[in-house]
C-alpha positions in Angstrom: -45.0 28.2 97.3 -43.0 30.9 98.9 -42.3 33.8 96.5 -40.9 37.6 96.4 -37.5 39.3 95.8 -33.7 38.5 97.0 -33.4 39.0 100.4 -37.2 39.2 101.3 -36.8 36.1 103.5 -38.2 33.1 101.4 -35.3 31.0 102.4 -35.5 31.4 106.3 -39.4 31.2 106.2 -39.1 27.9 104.2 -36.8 26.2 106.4 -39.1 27.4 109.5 -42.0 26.5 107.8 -40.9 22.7 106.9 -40.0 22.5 110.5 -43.1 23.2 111.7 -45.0 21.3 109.3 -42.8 18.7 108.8 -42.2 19.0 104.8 -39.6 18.8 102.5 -38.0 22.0 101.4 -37.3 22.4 97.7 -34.7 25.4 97.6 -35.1 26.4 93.9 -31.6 28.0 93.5 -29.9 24.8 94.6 -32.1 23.0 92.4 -31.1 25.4 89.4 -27.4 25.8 90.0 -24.0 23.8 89.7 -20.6 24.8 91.0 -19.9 28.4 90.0 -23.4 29.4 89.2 -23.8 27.8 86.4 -27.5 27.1 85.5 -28.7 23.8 84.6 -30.7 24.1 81.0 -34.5 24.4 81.2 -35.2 20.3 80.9 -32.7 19.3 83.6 -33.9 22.0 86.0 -37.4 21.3 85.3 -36.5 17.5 85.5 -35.1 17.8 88.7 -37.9 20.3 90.0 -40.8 17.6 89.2 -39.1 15.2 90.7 -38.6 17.0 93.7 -42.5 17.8 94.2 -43.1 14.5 93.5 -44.7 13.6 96.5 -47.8 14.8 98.5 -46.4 17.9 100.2 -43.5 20.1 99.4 -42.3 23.6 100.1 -40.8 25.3 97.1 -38.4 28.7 98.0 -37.7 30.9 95.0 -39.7 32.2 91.9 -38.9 31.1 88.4 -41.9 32.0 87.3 -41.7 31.3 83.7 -39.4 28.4 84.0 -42.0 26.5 87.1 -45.3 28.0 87.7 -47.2 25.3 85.6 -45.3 22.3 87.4 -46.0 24.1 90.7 -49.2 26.3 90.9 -51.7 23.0 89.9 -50.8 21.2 92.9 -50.1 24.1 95.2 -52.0 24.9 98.5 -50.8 28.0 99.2 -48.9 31.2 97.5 -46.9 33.1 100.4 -45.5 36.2 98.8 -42.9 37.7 101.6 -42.7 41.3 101.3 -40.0 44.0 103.0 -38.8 47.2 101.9 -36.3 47.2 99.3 -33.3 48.4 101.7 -34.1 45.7 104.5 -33.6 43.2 101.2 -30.4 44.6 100.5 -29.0 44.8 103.5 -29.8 41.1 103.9 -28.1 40.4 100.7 -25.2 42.2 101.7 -24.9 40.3 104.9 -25.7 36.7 103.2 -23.0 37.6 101.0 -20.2 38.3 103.8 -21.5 35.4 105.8 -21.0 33.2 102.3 -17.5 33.5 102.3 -17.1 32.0 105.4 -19.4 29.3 105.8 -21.2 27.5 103.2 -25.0 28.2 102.9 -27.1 25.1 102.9 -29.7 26.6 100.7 -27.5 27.4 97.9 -26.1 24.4 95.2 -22.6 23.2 96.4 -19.8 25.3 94.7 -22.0 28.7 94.7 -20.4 31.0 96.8 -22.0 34.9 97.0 -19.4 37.4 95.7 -19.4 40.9 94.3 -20.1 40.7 91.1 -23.2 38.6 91.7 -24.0 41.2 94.7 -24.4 44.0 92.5 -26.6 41.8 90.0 -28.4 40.7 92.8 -29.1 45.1 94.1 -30.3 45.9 91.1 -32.8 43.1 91.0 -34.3 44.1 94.2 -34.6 47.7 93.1 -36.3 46.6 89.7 -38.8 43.7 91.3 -41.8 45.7 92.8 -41.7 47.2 88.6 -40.3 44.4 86.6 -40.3 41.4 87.7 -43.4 41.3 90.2 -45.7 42.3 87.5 -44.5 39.1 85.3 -44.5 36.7 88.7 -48.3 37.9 89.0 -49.5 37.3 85.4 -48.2 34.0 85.6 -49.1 33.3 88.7 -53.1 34.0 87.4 -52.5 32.3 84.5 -51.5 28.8 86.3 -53.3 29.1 89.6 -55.9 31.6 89.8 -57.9 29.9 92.3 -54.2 29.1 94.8 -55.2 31.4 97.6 -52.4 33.9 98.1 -50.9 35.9 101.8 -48.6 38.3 101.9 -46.5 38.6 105.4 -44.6 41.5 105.6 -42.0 41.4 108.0 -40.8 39.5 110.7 -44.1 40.1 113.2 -46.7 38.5 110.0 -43.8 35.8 109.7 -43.9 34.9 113.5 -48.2 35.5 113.8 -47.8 33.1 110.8 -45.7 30.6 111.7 -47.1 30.8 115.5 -50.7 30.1 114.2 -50.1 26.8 112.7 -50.4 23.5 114.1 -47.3 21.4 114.7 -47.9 18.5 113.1 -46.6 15.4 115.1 -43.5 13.0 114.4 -43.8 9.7 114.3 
């Protein structure tokens, strides 16, 4: 499970990470959202999560901590919190956001385009996480998985000492 705020990373670290291992990614934002960000309610998007950890090994990108932590953290391996200061994040937002106008992003539902309005919504949770919504990812994070061992990787050297460390795991 690969947690922490927008723009920390999770997304690019996920993809990376399935490659190397090769595991499916579960991006939970295009699990969550239909054309024109609207949410699915609780049962589908927790339907649709279970069936998408279904099998043996999985990936998941994204938090929803209230919504998933006691479908995910029983069967997890591994949290992987990605930490970067709060700027870097926004400026990676920022930039996602341009680039989403051009192109579509493959880890975001079909029909969800970044724009303004969800940019400034998206600012202010970044400057709010480390206060708000860490603290609430943590507790639930104990309270479902307590014994999931937990790294943090802070910046892109961690990431690549990460990612370089593991074994490729061979195609058959």
């Amino acid at each position: 499970m690969i947690l922490g705020t927008a723009g920390s990373g999770k997304s690019t670290l996920a993809r990376r990470l399935g490659e190397r291992l090769q595991v499916p990614v579960v991006h939970l934002d295009a699990l969550n959202w239909q054309p024109g960000w609207k949410a699915l309610t609780t049962e589908a998007f927790r339907s649709r999560l279970s069936e998408a950890i279904a099998g043996d090994a999985w990936i998941t990108d994204g938090n929803y901590a209230i919504l998933t932590f006691d479908l995910r953290l029983p069967r997890a391996d591994l949290v992987i919190w990605v930490e970067r200061p709060a700027l870097g994040c926004a400026w990676r937002v920022f930039r996602r956001a341009v680039k989403s106008q051009f192109s579509a992003d493959e880890d975001l539902a079909d029909g969800c385009k970044e724009d303004i309005g969800r940019l400034w919504d998206r600012l202010r949770f970044i400057a709010r996480f480390n206060r708000v919504n860490r603290p609430r990812i943590e507790a639930a994070r104990t309270s479902y998985g307590p014994e999931v061992p937990v790294i943090v990787l802070r910046g892109d050297k961690e990431i690549s000492s990460f990612l370089r460390n593991l074994p490729f795991k061979s195609q058959r």
